[in-house]
PAMI-289027 format. One line per 8 residues: their letters; for each residue x, y, z of C-alpha. Coordinates in nm, 2 decimals. Each point is the difference from the previous one (the first is absolute). Layout:
N
A = X Y Z  ...
This chain:
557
XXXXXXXX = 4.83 -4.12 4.28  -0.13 -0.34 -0.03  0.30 -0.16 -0.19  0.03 -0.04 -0.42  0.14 -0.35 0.05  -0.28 -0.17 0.16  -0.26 0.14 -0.22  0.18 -0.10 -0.31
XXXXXXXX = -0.03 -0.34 0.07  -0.39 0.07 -0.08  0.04 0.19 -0.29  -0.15 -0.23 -0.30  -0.25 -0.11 0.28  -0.10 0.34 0.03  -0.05 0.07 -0.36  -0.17 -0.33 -0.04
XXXXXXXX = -0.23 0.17 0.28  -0.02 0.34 -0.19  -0.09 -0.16 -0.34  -0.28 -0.22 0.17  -0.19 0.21 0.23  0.10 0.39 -0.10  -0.17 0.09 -0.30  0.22 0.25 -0.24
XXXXXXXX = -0.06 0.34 -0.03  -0.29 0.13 -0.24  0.09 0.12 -0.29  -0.09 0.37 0.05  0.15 0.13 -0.35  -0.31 -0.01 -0.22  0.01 -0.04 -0.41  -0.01 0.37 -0.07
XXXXXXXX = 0.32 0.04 0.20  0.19 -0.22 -0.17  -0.12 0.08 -0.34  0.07 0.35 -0.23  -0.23 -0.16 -0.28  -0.31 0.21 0.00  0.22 0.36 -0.01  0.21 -0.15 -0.29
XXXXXXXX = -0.31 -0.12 -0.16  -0.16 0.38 0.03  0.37 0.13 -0.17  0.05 -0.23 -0.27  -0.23 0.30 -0.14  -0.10 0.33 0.21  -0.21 0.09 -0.24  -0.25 -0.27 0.04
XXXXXXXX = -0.26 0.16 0.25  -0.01 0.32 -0.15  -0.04 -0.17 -0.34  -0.31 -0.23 0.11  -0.12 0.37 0.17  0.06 0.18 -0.35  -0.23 -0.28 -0.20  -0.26 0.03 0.26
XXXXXXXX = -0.01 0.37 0.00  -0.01 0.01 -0.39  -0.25 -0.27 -0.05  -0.25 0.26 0.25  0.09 0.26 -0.27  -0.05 -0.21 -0.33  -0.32 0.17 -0.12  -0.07 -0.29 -0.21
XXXXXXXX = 0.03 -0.25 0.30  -0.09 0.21 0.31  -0.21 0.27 -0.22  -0.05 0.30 0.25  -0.03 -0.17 0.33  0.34 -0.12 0.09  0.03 -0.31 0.19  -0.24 0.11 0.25
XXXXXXXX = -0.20 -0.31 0.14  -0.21 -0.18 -0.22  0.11 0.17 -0.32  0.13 -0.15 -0.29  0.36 0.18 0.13  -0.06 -0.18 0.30  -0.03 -0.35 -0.18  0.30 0.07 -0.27
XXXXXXXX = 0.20 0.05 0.27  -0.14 -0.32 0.16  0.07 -0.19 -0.29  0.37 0.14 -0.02  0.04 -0.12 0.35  -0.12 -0.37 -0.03  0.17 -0.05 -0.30  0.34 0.09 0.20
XXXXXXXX = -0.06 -0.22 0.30  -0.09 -0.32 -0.18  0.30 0.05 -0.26  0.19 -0.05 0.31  -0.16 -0.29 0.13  -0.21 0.12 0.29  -0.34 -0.17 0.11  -0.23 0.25 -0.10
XXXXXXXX = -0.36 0.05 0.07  -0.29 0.27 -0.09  -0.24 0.13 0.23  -0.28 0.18 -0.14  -0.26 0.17 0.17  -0.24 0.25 -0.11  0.03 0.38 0.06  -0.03 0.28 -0.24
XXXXXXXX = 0.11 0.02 -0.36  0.05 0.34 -0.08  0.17 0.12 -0.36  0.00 0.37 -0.17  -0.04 -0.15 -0.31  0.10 0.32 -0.22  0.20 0.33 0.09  -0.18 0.19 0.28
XXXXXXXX = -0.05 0.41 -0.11  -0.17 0.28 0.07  -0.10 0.29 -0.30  -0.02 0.31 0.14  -0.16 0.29 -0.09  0.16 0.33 0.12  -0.14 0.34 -0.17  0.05 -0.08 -0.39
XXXXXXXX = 0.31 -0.27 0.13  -0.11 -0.37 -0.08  0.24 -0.29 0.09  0.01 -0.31 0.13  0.29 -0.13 0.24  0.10 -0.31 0.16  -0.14 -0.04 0.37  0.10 -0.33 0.25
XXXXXXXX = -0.31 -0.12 0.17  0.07 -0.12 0.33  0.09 -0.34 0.14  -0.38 -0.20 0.00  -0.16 0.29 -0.14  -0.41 -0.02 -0.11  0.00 0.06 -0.36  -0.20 0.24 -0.25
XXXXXXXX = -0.24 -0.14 -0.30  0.19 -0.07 -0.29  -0.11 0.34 -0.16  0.14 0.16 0.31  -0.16 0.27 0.22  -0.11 0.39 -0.04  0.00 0.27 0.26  0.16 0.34 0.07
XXXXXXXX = 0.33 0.00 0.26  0.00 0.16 0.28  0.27 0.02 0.28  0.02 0.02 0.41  0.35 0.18 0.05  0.19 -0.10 0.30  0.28 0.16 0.22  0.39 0.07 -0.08
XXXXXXXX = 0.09 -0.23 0.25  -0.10 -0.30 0.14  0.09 0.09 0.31  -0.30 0.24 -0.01  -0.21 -0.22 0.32  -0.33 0.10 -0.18  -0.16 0.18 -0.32  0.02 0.38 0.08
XXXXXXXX = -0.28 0.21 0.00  0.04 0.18 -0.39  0.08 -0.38 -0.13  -0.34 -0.12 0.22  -0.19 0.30 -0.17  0.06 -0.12 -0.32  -0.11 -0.42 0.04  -0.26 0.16 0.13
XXXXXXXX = -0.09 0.21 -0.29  0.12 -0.31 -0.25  -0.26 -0.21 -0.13  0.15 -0.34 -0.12  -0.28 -0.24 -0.07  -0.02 -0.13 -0.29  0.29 0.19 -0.09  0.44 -0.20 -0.08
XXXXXXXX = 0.13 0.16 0.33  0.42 0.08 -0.01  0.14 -0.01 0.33  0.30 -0.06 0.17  0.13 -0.33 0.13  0.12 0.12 0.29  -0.33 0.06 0.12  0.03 -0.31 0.13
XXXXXXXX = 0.26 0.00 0.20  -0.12 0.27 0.25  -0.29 -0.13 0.24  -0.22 0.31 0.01  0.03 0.06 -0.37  -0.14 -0.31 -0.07  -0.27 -0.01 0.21  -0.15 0.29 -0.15
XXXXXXXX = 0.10 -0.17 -0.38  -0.23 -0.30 0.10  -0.23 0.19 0.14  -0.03 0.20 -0.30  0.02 -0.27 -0.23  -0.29 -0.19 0.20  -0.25 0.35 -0.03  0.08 0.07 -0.37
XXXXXXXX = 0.15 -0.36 -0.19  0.22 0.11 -0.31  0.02 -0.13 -0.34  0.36 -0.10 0.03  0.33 0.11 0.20  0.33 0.12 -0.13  0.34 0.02 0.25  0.29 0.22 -0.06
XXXXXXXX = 0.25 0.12 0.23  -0.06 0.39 0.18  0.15 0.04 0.27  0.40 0.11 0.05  0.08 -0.31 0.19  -0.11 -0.23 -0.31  -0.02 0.15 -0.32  0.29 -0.10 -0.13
XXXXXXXX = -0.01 -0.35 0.07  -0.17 -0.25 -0.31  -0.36 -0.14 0.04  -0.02 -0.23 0.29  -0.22 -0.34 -0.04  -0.15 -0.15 0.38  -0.08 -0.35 0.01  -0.36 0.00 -0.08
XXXXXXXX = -0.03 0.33 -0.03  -0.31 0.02 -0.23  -0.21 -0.13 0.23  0.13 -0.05 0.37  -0.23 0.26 0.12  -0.34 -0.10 0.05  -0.14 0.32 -0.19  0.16 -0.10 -0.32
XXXXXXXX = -0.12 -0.34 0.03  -0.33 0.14 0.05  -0.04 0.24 -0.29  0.24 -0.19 -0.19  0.22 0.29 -0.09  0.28 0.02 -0.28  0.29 0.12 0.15  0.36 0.06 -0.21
XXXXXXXX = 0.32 0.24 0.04  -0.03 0.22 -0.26  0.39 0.21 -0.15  0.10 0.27 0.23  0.06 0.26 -0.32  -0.39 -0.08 -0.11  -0.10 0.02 0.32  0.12 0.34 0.10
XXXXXXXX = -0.16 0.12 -0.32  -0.34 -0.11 0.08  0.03 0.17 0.35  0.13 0.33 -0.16  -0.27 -0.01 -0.26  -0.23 -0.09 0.28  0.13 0.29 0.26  -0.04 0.27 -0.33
XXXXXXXX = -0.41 -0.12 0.00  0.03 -0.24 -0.31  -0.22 -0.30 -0.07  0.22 -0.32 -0.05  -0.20 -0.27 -0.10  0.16 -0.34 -0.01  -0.09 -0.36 -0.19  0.18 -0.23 0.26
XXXXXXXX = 0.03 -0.37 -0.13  0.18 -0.30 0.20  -0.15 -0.31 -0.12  0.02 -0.29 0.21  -0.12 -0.39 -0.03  -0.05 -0.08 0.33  -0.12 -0.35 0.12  0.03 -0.28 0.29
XXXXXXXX = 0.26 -0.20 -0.16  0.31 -0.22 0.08  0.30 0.07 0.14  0.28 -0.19 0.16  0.33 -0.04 0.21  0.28 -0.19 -0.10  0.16 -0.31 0.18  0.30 -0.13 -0.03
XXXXXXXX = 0.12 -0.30 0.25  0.37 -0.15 0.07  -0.09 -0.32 0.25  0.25 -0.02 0.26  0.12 -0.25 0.23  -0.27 0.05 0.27  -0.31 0.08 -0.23  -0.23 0.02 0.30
XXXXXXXX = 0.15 0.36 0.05  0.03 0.35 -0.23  0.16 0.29 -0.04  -0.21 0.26 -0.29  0.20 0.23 -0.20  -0.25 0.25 -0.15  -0.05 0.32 -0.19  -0.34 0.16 -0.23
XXXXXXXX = 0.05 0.03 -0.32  -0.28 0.25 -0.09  0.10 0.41 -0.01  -0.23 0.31 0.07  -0.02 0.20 -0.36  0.35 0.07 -0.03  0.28 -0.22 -0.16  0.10 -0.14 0.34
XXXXXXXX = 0.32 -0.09 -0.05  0.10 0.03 0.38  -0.37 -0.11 0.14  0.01 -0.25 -0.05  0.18 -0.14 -0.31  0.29 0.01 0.18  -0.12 -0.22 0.33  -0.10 -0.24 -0.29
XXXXXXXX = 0.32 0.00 -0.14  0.14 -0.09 0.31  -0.23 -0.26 0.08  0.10 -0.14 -0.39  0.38 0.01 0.08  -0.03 -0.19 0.35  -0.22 -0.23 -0.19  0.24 -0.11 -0.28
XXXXXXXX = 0.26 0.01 0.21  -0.12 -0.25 0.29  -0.15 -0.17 -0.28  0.38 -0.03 -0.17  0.11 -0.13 0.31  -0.21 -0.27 0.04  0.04 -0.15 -0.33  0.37 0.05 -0.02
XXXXXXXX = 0.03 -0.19 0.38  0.16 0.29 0.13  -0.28 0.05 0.32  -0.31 -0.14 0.07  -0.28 0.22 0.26  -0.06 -0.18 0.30  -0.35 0.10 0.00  -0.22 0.11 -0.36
XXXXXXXX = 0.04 0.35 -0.15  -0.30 0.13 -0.15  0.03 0.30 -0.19  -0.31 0.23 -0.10  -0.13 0.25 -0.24  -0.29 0.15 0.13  -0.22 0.19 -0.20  -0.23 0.33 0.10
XXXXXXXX = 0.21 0.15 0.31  -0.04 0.34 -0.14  -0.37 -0.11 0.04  0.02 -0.02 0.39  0.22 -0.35 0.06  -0.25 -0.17 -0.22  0.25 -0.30 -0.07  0.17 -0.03 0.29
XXXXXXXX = -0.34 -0.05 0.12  -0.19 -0.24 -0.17  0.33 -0.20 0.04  -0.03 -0.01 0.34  -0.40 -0.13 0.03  0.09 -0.22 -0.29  0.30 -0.16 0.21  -0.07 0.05 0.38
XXXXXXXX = 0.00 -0.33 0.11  0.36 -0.02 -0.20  0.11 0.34 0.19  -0.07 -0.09 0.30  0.15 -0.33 0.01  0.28 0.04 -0.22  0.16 0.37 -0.06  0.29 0.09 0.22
XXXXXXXX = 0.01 0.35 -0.20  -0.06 0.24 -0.26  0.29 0.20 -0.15  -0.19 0.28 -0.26  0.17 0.24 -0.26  -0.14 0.30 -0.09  0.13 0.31 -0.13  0.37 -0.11 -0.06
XXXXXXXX = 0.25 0.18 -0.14  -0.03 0.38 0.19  0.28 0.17 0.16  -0.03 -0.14 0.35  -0.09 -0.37 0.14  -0.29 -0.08 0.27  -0.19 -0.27 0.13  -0.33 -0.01 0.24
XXXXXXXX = -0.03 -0.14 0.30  -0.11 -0.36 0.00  -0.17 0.03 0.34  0.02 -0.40 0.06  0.33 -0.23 0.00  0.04 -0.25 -0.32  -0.25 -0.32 0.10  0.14 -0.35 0.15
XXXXXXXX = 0.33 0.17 0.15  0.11 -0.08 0.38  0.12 0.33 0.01  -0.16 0.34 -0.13  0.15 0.12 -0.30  -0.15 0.29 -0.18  0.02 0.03 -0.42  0.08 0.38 -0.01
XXXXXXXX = 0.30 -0.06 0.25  0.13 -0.25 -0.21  -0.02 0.23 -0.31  0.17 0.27 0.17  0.31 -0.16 0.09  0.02 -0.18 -0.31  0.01 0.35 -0.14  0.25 0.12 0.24
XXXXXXXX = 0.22 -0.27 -0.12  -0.02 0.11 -0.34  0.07 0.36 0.12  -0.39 0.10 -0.10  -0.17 0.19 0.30  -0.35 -0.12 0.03  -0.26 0.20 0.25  -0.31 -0.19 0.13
XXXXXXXX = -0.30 0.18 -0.06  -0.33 -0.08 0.17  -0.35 0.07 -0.13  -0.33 -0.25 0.02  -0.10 0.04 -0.40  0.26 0.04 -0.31  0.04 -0.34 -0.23  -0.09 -0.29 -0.01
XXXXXXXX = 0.19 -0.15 0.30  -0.26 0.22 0.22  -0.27 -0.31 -0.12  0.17 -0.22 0.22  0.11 0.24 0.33  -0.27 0.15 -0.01  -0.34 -0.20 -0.15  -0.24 0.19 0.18
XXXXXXXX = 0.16 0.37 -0.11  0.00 -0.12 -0.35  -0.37 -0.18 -0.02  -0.14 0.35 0.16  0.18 0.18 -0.34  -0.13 -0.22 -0.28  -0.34 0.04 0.23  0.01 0.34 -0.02
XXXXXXXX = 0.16 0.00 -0.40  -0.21 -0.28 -0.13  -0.34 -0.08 0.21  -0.09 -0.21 -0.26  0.31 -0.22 0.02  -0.09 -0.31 0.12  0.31 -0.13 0.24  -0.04 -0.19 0.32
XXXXXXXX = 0.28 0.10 0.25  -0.17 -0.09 0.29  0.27 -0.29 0.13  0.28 0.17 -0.14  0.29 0.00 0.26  0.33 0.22 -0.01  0.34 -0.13 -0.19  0.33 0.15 0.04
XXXXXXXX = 0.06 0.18 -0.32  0.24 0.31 -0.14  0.02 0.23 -0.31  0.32 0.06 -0.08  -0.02 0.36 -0.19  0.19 0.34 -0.10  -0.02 0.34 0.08  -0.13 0.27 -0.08
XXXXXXXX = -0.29 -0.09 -0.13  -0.13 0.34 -0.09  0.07 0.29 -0.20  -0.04 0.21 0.35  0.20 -0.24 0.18  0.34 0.14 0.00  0.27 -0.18 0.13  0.35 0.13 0.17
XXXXXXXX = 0.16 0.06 -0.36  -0.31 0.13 -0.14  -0.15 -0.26 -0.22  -0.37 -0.10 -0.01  -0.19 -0.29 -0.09  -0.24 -0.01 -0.29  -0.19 -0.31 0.06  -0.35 0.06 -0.13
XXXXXXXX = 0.03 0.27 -0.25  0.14 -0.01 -0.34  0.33 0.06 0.04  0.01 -0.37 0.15  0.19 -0.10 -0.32  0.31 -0.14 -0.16  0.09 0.37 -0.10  0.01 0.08 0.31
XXXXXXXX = 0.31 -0.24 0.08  0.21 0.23 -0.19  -0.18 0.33 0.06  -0.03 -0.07 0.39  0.23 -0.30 0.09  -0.33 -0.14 0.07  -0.04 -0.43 0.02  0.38 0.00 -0.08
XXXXXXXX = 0.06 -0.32 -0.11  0.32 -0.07 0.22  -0.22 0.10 0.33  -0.26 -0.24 -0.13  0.20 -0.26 -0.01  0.18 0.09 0.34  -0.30 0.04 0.19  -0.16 -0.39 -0.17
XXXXXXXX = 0.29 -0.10 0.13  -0.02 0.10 0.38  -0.37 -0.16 -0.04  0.13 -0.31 -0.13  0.27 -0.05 0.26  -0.29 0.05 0.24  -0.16 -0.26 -0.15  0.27 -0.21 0.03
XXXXXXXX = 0.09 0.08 0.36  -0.40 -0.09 0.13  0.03 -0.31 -0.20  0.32 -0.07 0.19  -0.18 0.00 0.34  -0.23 -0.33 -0.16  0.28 -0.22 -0.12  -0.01 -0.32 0.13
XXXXXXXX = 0.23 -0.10 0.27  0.18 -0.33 -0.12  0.02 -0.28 0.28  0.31 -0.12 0.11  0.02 -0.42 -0.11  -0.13 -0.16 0.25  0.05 -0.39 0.05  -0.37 -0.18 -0.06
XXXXXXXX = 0.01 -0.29 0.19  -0.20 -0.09 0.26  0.34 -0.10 0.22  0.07 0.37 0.00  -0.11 0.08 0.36  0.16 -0.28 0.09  0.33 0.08 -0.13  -0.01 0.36 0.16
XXXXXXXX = -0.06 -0.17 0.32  0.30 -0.23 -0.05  0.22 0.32 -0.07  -0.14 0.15 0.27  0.12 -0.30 0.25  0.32 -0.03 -0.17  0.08 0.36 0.08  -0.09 -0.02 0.33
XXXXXXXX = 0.19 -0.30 0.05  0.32 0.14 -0.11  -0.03 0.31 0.19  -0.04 -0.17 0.30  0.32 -0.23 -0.10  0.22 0.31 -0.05  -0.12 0.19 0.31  0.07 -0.33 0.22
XXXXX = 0.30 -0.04 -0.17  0.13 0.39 0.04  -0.08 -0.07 0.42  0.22 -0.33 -0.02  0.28 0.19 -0.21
């Protein structure tokens, strides 16, 4: 080997040389490795989330605050809850800005009921219009019910022949029609429902559950149900779930040749009004760049403690927290974090929309990502695709990857799902898939997408969903229906608090980890003088010199 002795000679010469001209390492250990502050911050109390879900959930349910229409968007729910949530964000100190925009107000200003009228039987009973329903006149509306039976099973690939024979024989203009929901959810069954509908335009419409794959699940609320179909939009049609026990009384009374008349009332201001999203900023280091931390706010006609209460909960503890951090010096983003509220998802990504056209020069300059919670708190963690790497990176690095292995290392198993339209992320994957919706929802709704270009975004969400979504141990989800409540965290372990807080805390380590990958790289010191090329030249010649020295004096030796 070429001998330790001569070499050593050189030594400080060569660390002189090191210091100069090799830069150090960079210093790939980012903040969030280094630092266990956000997951002590979440456990100084793991009760938090679930307690900002809870107040949420029960301000949609205050009667004298929300009145009958839950927090739906544009109701005065909607804007208790609003108020609750800017109150929080600037008692911590957060930059906080209101967007408004207008969109429908909508508020069941007293209890929605039908009397009925069966044989000598009069009562009246609770019914729960659906989500964006038309309303009745205040003194309600008159008519006999009539109802269109449907199969046993939904499997059933169209209306047999005896069920045909009686639609066919079954007048319903002018007439509250009961029917099953799940007429929906077959193809062939509703096409001849619409078509029906279109010849002979009811008074009203009543759902209940009839077949044996759903009757003994609770009411079931789509986002804009009461009008998403171009018929009811058209006639303007009532539409509200109505009990199962009263229901199966009017179709026995009805199947035994009785008349049932019914006096149907849901009354229902409905106006273009205001309504708004919620933004809360920390600045960061490089404040020409963004990350967006997001969830809606707004419920179908349910409590909706799960959807989406509990996404805004978990947008509320990230918030405090990062906003803790900063103000006690404990970290400081390299880049802003803006975290919204948006309003009217259940509406068709209304929010996450008119954000969008309202910031797309902003977006397309700025945003490395979106990171969007929705539906926290379920049995099982997932997050979409994001379909494009985070923005301004050398090297591709997708979102949902990120969350999964945070998970992972929290010993949380998260699946990737993939599917072009769910929340509010979808605005920014996939603009045009989301403009053609609100299109089709709201034609009137004016909203220029036109120059709108993809963002990486994720929703970070739970599963099941659904109460016919069954997982490997057997539990469901009951997102949209009633049972989406704080009961049910004792009745069905459902939105258990500890979960909550576990699965905010794999979305906040992923929000830490992408902010990692934008630190700033700190520059070695570097001498300022203009003589600096000159002196590396000079040690350059020096070294050269003295290697020559010892090699000619190595051949003499």
């Amino acid at each position: 080997m070429i001998g330790g002795k001569s070499m050593s000679k050189f030594a400080p010469l060569l660390c002189i040389f090191i210091l100069v001209f090799i830069p150090p390492p960079s210093n790939t250990i980012s903040q969030y490795e280094n630092n266990t502050w956000l997951v002590d911050f979440i456990d100084e109390n793991p009760y938090s989330a679930y307690y900002y879900a809870a107040n949420i959930s029960s301000i949609s349910t205050n009667k004298t605050l929300a009145r009958y229409s839950f927090r739906v968007g544009g109701s005065p729910g909607e804007y208790h809850v609003y108020l609750y949530l800017k109150s929080l964000l600037e008692s911590w100190g957060l930059e906080v800005k209101v967007e408004e925009f207008n969109f429908i107000n909508w508020d069941i200003y007293s209890e929605p009921n039908i009397t009925l009228y069966i044989g000598d039987e009069v009562k009246t009973v609770r019914i729960y219009p659906e989500h964006y329903t038309f309303g009745t006149p205040e003194r309600g509306l008159i008519g006999n019910l009539t109802y269109l039976p449907l199969p046993l099973n939904l499997s059933q690939p169209s209306l047999p022949s005896n069920i045909t024979e009686i639609w066919d024989k079954t007048n319903i203009s002018g007439k509250i029609l009961l029917i099953g929901r799940e007429v929906l959810f077959n193809r062939f069954w509703s096409d001849q429902y619409f078509d029906k509908i279109r010849r002979e335009k009811p008074l009203a419409i009543l759902y209940t559950w009839v077949t044996n794959d759903f009757k003994n699940y609770p009411p079931f609320f789509s986002s804009t149900a009461g009008r998403r179909y171009s018929l009811y939009r058209e006639y303007r049609l009532p539409i509200a779930w109505i009990p199962r026990k009263v229901a199966d009384e009017i179709i026995t009374a009805l199947e035994t040749n009785e008349t049932v008349m019914g006096e149907i009332r849901i009354p229902i201001r409905e106006s273009n009004g205001v309504v708004r999203n919620i933004i809360a900023n920390i600045p960061g280091k490089d404040k020409s760049k963004m990350l967006l931390i997001t969830a809606h706010y707004d419920s179908v006609m349910t409590p909706a403690l799960c959807d989406n209460a509990a996404g805004a909960a978990g947008v509320l503890e990230l918030a405090w927290a990062f906003s803790k951090a900063v103000q006690e010096n404990i970290y400081t983003p390299p880049i802003n974090i803006t975290f919204i509220f948006f309003t009217c998802e259940e509406a068709g990504l209304i929010g996450s929309a008119k954000y969008i056209e309202l910031h797309k020069k902003e977006i397309k300059e700025n945003l490395i990502g979106v990171i969007n919670l929705d539906t926290l708190g379920s049995y099982k963690m997932e997050v979409s695709t994001a379909h494009m790497g985070l923005q301004y990176l050398k090297e591709t690095i997708y979102i949902h990857d990120i969350v999964v292995s945070v998970g992972e290392s929290l010993g949380i198993e998260v699946e990737v799902f993939d599917d072009l339209i769910h929340s509010d992320d979808s605005s920014f994957t996939c603009p045009a898939c989301v403009y053609g919706l609100i299109s089709s929802w709201w034609p009137d709704f004016p909203l220029d997408f036109s120059d709108v270009v993809p963002s990486p975004a994720v929703m970070i969400g739970s599963t099941p969903y659904l109460p016919w979504q069954v997982d490997s141990e057997g539990r469901r989800g009951w997102i949209h229906t009633p049972y989406d409540n704080t009961t049910s965290t004792e009745i069905y372990d459902w939105v258990n608090p500890n979960r909550l807080e576990l699965q905010i805390k794999v979305a906040g380590l992923s929000v830490l980890e992408i902010l990692g990958y934008y630190e700033e790289e700190e520059a070695p010191p570097r001498p300022t003088s203009e003589l600096l090329p000159i002196l590396e030249l000079g040690l350059i010649v020096v070294l050269i010199t003295l290697g020559v020295v010892v090699i000619y004096k190595k051949r003499r030796d």
